[in-house]
Backbone bond lengths (Angstrom), bond angles and torsions (degrees), N, CA, C in turn:
res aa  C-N    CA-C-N  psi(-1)  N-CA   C-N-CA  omega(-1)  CA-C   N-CA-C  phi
1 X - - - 1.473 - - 1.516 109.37 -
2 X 1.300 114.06 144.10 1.639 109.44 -175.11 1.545 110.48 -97.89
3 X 1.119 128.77 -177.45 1.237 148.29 -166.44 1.371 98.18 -100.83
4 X 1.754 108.87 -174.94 1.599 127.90 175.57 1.538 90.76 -56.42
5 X 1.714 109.69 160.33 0.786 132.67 161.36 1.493 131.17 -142.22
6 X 1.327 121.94 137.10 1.270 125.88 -176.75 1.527 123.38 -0.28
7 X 1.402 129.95 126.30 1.561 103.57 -170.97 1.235 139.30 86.08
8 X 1.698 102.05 -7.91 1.544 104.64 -167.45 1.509 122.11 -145.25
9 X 1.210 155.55 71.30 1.279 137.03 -140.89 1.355 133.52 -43.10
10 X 1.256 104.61 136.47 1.952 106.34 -156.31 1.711 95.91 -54.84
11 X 1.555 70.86 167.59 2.135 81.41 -159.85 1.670 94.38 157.49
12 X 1.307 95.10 161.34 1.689 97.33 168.67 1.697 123.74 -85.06
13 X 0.847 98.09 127.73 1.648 115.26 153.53 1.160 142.37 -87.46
14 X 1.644 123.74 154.86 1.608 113.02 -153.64 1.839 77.22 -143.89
15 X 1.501 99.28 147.81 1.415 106.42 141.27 1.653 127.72 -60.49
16 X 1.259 99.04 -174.23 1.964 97.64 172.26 1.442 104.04 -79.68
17 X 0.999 110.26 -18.05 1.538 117.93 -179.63 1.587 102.64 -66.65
18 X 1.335 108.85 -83.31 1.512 110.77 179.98 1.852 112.86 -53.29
19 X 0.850 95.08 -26.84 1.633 82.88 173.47 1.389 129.65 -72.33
20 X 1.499 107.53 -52.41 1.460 113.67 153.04 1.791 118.48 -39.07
21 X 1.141 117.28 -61.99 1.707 122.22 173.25 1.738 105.80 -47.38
22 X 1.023 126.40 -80.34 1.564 115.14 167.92 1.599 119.26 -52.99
23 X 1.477 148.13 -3.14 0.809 114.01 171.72 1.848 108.63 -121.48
24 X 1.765 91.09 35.38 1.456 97.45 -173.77 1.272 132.04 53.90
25 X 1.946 130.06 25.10 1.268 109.33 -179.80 1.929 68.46 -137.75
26 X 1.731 89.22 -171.68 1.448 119.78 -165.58 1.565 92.81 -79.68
27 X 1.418 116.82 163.06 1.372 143.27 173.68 1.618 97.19 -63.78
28 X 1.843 120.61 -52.36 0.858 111.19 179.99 1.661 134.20 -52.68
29 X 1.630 99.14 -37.88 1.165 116.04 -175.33 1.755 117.03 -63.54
30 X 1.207 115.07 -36.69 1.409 116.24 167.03 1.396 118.01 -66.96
31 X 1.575 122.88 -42.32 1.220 110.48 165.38 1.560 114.63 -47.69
32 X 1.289 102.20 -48.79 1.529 96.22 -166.08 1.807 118.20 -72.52
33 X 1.054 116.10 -3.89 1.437 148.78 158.48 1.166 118.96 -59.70
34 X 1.935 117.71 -42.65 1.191 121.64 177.99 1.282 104.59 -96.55
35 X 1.543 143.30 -27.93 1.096 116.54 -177.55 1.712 108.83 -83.39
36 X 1.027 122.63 -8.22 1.367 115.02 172.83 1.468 134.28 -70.47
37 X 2.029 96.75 -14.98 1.452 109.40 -178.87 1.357 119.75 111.76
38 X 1.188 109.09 -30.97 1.603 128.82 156.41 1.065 134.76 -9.86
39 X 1.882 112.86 -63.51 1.416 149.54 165.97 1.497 102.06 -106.38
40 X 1.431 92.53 133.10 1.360 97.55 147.44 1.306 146.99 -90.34
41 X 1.016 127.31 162.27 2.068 122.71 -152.73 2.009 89.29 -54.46
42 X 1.535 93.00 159.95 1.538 109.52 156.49 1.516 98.23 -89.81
43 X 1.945 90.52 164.23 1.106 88.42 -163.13 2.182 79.65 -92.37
44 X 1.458 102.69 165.99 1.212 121.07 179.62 1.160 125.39 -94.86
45 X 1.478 126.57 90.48 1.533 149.79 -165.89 1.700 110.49 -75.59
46 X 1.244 105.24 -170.20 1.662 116.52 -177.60 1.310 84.48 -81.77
47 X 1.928 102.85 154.56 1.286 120.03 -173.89 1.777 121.71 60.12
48 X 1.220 121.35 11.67 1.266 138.58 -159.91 1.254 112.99 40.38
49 X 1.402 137.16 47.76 1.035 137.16 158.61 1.856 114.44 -74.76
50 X 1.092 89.63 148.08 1.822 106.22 -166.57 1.997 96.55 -91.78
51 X 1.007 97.17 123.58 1.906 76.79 178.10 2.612 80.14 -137.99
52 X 1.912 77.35 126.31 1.146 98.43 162.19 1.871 126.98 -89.01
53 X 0.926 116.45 152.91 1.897 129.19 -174.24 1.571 106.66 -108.58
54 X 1.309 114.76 163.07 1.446 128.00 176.71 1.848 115.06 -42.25
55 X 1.376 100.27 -31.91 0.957 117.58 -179.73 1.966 129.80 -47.81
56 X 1.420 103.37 -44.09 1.526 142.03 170.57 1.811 91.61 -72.94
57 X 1.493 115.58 -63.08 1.291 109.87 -170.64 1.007 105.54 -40.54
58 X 1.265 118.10 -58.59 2.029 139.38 -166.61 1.978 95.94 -47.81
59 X 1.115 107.17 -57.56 1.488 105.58 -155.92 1.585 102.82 -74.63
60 X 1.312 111.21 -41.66 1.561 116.62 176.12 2.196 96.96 -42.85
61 X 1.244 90.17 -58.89 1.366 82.69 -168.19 1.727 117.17 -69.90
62 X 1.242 125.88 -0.98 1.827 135.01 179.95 1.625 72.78 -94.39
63 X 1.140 127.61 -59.94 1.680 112.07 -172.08 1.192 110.37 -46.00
64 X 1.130 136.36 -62.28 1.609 137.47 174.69 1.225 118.96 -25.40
65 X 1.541 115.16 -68.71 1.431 130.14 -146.58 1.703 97.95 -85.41
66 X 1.889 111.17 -22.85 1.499 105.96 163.62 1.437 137.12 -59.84
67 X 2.079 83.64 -37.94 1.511 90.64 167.24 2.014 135.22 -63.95
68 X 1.732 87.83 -42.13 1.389 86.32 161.78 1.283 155.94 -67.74
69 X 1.641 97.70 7.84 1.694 134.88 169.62 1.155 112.17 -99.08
70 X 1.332 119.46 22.84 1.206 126.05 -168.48 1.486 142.96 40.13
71 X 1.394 119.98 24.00 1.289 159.01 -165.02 2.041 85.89 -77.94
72 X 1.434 119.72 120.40 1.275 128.89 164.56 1.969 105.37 -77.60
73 X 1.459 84.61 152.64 1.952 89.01 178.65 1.743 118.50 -49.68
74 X 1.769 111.73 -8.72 1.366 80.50 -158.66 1.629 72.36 -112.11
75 X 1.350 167.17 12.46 1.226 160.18 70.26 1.270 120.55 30.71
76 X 1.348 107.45 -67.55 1.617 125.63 -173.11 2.214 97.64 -72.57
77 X 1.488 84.76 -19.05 1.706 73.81 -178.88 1.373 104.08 -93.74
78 X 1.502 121.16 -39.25 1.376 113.41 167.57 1.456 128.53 -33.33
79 X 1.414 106.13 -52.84 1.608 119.14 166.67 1.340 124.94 -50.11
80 X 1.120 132.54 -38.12 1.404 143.05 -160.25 1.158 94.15 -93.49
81 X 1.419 137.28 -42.84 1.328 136.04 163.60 1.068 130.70 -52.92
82 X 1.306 124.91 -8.36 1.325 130.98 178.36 2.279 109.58 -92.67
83 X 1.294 79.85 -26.11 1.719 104.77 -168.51 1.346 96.99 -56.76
84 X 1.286 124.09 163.76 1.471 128.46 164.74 1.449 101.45 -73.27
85 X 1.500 98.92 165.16 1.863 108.16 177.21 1.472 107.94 -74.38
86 X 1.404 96.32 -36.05 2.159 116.35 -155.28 1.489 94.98 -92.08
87 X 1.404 139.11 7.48 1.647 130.29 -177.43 1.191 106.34 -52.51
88 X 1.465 135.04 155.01 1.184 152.59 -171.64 1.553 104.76 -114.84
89 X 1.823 93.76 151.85 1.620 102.92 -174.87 1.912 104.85 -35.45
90 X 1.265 95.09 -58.24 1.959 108.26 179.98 1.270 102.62 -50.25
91 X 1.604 112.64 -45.71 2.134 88.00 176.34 1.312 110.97 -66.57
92 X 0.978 114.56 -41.30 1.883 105.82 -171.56 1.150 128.25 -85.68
93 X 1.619 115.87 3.25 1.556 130.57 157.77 1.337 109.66 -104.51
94 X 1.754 137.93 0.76 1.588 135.19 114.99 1.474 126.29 -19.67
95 X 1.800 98.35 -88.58 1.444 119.92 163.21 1.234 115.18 -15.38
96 X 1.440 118.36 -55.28 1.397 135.65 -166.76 1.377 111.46 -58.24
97 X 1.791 101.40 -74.95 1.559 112.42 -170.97 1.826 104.58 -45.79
98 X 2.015 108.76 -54.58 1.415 91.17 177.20 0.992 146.44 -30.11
99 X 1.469 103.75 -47.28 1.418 141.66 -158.86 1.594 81.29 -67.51
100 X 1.300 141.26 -50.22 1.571 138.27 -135.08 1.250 95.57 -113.97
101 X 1.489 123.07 -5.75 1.809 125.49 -179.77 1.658 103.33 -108.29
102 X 1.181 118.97 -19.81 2.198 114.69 -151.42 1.989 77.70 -127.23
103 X 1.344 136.78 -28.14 1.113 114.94 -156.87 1.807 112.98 -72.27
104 X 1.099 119.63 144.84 1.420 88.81 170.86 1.171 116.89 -102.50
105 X 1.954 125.51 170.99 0.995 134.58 -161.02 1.922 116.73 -8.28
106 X 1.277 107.06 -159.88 1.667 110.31 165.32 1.441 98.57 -122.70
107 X 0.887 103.00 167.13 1.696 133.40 -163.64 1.317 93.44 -70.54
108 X 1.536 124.98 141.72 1.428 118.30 153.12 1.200 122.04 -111.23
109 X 1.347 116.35 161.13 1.376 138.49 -164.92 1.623 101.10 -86.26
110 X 1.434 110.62 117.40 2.102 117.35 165.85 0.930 86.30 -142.16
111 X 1.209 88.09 163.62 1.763 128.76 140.40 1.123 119.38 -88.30
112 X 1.535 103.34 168.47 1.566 112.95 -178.25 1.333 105.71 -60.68
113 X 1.187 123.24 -25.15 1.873 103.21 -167.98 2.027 91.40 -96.69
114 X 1.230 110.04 5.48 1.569 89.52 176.61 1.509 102.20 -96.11
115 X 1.354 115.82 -31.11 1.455 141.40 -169.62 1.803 91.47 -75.65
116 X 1.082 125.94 -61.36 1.551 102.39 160.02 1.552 136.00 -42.07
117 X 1.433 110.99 -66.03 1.329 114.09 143.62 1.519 128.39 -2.09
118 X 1.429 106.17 -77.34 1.405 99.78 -160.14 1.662 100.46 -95.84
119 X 1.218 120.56 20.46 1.531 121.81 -173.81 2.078 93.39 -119.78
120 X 1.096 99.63 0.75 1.856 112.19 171.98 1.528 102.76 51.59
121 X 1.861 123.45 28.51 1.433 103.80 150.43 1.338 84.30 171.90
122 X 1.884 106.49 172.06 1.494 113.85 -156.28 1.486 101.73 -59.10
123 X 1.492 105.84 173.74 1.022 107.17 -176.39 1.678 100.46 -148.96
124 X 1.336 125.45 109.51 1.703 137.39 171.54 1.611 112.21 -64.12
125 X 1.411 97.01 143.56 1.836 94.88 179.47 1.404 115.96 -70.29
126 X 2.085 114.98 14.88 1.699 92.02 158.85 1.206 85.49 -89.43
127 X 0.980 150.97 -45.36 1.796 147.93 -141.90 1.742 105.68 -61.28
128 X 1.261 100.81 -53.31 1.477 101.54 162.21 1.416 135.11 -76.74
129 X 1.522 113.47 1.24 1.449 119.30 164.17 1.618 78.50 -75.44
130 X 1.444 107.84 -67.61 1.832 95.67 -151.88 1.351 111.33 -40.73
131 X 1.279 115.19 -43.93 1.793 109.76 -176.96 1.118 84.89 -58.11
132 X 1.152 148.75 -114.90 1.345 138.89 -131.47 1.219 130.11 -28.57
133 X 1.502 99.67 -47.35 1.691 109.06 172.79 1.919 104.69 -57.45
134 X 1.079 113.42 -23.30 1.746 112.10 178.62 0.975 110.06 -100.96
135 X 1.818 124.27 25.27 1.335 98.03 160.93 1.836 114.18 97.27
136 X 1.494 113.00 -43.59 1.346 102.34 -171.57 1.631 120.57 -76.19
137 X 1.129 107.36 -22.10 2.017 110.87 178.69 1.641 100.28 -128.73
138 X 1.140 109.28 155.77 1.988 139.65 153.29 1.429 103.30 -111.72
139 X 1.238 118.07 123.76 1.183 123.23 143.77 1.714 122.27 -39.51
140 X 1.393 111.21 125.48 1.256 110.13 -168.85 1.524 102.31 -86.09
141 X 1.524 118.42 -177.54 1.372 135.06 -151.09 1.929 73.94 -102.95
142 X 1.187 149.66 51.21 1.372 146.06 134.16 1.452 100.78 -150.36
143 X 1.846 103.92 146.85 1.738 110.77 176.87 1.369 107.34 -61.32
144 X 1.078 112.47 138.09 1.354 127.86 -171.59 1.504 125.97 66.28
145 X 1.432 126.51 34.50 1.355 159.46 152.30 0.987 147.71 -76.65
146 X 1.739 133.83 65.25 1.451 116.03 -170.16 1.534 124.67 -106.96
147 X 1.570 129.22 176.96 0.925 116.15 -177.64 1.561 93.31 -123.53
148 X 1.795 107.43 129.35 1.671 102.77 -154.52 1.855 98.96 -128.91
149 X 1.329 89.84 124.07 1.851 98.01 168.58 1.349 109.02 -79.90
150 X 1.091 103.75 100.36 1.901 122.55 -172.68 2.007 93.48 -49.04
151 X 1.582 107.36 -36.51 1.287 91.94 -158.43 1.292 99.52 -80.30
152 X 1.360 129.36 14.04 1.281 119.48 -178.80 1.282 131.36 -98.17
153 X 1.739 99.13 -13.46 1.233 125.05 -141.82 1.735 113.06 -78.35
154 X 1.793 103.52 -19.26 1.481 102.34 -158.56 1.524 93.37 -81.43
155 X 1.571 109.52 -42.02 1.517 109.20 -155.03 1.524 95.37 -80.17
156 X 1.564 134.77 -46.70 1.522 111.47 156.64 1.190 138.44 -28.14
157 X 1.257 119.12 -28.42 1.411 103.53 -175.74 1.501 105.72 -113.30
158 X 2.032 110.57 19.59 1.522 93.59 -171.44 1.933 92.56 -113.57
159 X 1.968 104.19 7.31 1.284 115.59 -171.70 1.571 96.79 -95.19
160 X 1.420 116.28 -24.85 1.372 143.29 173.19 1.611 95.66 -20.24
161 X 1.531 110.50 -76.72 1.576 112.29 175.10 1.420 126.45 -79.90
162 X 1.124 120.92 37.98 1.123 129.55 -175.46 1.520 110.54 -109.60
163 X 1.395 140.55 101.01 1.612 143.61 -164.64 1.337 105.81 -64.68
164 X 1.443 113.80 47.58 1.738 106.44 160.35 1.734 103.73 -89.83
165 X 1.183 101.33 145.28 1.537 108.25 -179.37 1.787 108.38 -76.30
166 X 1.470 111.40 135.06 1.304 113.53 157.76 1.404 130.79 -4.10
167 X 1.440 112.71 -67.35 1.405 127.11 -170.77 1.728 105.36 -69.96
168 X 1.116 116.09 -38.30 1.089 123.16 -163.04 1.777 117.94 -73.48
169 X 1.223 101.87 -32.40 1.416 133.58 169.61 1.508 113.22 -71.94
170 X 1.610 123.96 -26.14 0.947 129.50 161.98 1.893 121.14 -88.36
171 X 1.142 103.87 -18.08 1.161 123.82 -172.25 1.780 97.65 -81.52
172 X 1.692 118.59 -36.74 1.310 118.05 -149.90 1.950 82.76 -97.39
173 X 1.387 124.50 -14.42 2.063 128.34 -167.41 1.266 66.86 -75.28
174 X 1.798 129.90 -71.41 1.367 104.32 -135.92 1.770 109.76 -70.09
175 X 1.447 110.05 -43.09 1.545 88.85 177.22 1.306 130.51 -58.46
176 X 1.154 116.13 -20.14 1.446 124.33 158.90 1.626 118.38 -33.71
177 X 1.327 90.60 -71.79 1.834 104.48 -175.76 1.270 108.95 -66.20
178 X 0.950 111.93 -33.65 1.828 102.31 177.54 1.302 121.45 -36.77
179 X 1.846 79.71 -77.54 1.680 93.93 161.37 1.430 128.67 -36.27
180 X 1.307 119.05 -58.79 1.127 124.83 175.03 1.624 125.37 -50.11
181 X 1.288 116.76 -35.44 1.401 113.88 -170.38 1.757 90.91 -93.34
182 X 1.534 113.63 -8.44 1.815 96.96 -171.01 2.031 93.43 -92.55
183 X 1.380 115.18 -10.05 1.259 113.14 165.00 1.576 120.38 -66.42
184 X 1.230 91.20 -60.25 1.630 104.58 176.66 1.597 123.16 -49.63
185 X 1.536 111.48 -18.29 1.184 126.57 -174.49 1.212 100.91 -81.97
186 X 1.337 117.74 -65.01 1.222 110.02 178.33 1.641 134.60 -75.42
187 X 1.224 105.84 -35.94 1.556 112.05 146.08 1.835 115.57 -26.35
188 X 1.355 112.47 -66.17 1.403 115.83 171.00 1.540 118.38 -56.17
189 X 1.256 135.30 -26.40 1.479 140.73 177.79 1.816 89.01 -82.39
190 X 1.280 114.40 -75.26 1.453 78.26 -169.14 1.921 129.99 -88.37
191 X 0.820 113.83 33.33 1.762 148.82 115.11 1.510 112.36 -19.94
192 X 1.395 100.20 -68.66 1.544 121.93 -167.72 0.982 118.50 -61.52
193 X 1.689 102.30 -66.80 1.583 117.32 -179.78 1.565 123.38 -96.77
194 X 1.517 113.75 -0.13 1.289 95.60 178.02 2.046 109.03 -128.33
195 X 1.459 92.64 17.74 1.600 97.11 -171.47 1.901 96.17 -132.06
196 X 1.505 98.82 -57.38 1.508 104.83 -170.53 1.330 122.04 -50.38
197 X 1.858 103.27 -59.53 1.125 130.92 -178.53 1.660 113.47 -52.03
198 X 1.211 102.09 -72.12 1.346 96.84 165.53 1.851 131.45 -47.13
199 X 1.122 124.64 -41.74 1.399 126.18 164.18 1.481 100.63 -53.64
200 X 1.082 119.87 -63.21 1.867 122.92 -175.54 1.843 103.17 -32.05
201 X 1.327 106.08 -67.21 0.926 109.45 -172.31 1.609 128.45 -68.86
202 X 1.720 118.18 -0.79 1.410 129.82 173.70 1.131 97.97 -102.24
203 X 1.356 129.79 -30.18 1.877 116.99 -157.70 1.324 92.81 -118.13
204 X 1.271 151.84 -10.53 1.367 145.55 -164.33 1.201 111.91 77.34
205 X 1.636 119.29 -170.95 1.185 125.18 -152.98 1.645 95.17 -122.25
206 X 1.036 124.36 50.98 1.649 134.83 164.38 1.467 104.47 -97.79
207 X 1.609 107.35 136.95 1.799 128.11 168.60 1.559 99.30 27.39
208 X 1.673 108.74 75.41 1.285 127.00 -174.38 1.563 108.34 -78.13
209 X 1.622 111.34 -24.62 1.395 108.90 -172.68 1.687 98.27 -84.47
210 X 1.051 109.56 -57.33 2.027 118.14 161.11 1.575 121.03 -8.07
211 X 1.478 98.92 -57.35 1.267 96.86 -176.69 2.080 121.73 -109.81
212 X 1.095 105.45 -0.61 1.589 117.58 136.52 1.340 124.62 -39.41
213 X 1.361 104.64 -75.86 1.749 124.33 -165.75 2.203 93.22 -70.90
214 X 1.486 110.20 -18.70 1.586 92.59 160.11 1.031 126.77 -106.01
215 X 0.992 124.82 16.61 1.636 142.97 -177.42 1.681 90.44 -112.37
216 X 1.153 125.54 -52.79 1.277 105.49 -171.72 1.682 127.81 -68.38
217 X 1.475 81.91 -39.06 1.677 98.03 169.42 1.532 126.14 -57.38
218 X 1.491 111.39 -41.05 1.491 113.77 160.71 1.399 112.67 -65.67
219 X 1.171 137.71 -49.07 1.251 129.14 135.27 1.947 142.60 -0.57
220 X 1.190 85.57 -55.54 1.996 95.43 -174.37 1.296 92.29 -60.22
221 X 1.243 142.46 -72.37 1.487 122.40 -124.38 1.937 100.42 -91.97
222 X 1.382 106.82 -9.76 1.475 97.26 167.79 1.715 103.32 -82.37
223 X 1.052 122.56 -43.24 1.499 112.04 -161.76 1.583 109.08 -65.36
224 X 1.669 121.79 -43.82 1.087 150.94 140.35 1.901 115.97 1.53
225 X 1.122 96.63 -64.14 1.297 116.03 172.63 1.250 122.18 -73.23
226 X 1.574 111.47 -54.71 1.373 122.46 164.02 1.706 120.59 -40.69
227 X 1.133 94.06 -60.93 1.630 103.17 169.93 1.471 105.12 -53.66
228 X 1.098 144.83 -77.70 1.533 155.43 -169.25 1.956 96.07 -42.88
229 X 1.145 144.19 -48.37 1.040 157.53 -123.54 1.772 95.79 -109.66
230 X 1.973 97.88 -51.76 1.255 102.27 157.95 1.724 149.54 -64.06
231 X 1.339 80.32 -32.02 1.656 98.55 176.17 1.883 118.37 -72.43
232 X 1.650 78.12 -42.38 1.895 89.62 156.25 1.291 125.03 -45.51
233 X 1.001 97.30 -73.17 1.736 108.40 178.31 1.618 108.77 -56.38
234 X 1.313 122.90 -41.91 1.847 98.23 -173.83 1.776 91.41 -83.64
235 X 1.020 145.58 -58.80 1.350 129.31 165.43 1.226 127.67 11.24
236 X 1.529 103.33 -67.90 1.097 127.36 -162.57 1.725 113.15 -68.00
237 X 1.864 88.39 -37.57 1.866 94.91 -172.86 1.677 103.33 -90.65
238 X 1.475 117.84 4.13 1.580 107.74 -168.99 1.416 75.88 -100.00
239 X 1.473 138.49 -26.70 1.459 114.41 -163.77 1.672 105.28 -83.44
240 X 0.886 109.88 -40.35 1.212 124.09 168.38 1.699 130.07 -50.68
241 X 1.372 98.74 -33.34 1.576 109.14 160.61 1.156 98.82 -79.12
242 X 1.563 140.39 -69.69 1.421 118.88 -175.10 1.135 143.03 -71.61
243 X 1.759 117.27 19.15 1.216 114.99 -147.40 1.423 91.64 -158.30
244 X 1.827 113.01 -7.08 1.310 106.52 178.14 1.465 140.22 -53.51
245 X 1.667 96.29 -27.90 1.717 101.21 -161.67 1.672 100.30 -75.13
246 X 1.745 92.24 -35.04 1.858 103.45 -167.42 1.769 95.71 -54.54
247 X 1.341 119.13 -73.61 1.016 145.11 131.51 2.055 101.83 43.23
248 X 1.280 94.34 -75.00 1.653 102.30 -157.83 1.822 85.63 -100.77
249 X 1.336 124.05 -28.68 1.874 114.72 168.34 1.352 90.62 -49.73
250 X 1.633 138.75 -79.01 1.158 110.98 -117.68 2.026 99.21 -87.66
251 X 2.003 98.82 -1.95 1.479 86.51 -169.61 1.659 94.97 -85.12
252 X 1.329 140.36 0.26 1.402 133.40 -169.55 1.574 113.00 -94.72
């Protein structure tokens, strides 16, 4: 195994070989990881050998634990895009633990007749564009396959009859997530520096991922709320600014 290399802070390095073997997937699969954007390049050694850092280890494994939240590949790329380029092994074993304390369940695997089923009536391929466009199903990797957030499922299909247009519904996920991932961003920084850091430095540096994912978890359901509580309230006053005058006509 080689040493630091040019460009990179000393530390060990692995071929694609060894990297794949420690991070439990195929040689192929990391390539195909890196050309998607996923990974970033190895750095390029004597003999043009590619030698990857802890760094790749780290992300291979935030790739994992996204997938097992049921997060589809082009999701998991959305996310990573939001991340800094320069994160450190410790940011991306953060990312991680969160990711494995606030995410909910993983996605499950139906079919259309289970996905009817548990949505309590037929369902047409706009109805399931619209779920999709909201977030509650991915089309799975076979026709007639999805991967479905049960918790999503009631209020999708009760928005189902609701005359918002297609586009608009897609228009309202993405501002959603924006927001959402520019919360989470910063939520996670001060995470970092005003919860992590400090614990690191009282309890030592023993089963660092261990005590993240319980710090975060005691954590979720206040911030959780907080957020929900907040979003309520400006909601409430933007509708109300635009909607006030109509608003008090039709109650007079």
């Amino acid at each position: 195994m080689a040493t630091g290399t040019e460009g990179r802070a000393a530390g060990p390095t692995y071929t694609v070989d060894e990297l794949a073997a420690r991070a439990g997937v195929t040689v192929r699969t990391v390539r195909f990881y890196g050309t998607r954007g996923l990974l970033p390049p190895p750095v390029i050694g004597p003999r043009r050998v590619g030698h990857y850092g802890p760094e790749h280890l780290s992300r291979l494994a935030l790739i994992e634990e996204l997938q097992q939240r049921g997060m589809t590949l082009a999701a998991i790329e959305r996310y990573l895009e939001q991340l800094p380029a320069d994160l450190s092994v410790q940011d991306l074993a953060i990312h991680r633990a969160l990711v494995a304390s606030w995410a909910p369940e993983s996605a499950e695997e139906v079919d259309r007749g289970e996905l009817e089923r548990r949505a309590g009536r037929q369902l047409s391929d706009a109805d399931v564009d619209r779920l999709a466009a909201m977030g509650v199903l991915d089309p799975g990797p076979e026709p007639g396959a999805y991967r479905l957030d049960g918790t999503l499922l009631r209020l999708g299909v009760e928005l189902l009859d609701v005359p918002i247009p297609h586009e608009t519904i897609l228009a309202s996920r993405t501002v959603l997530l924006d927001h959402a991932r520019q919360a989470a961003q910063e939520l996670s920084r001060l995470f970092r520096e005003e919860v992590w850091n400090p614990y690191r430095e009282r309890e030592g540096d023993a089963d660092h991922v261990a005590a993240m994912k319980s710090l975060s978890a005691h954590m979720q359901p206040i911030v959780v709320q907080a957020l929900v509580t907040a979003f309520q309230r400006s909601l409430r006053e933007e509708l109300r600014s635009a909607f006030g005058d109509e608003g008090r006509g039709r109650e007079s």
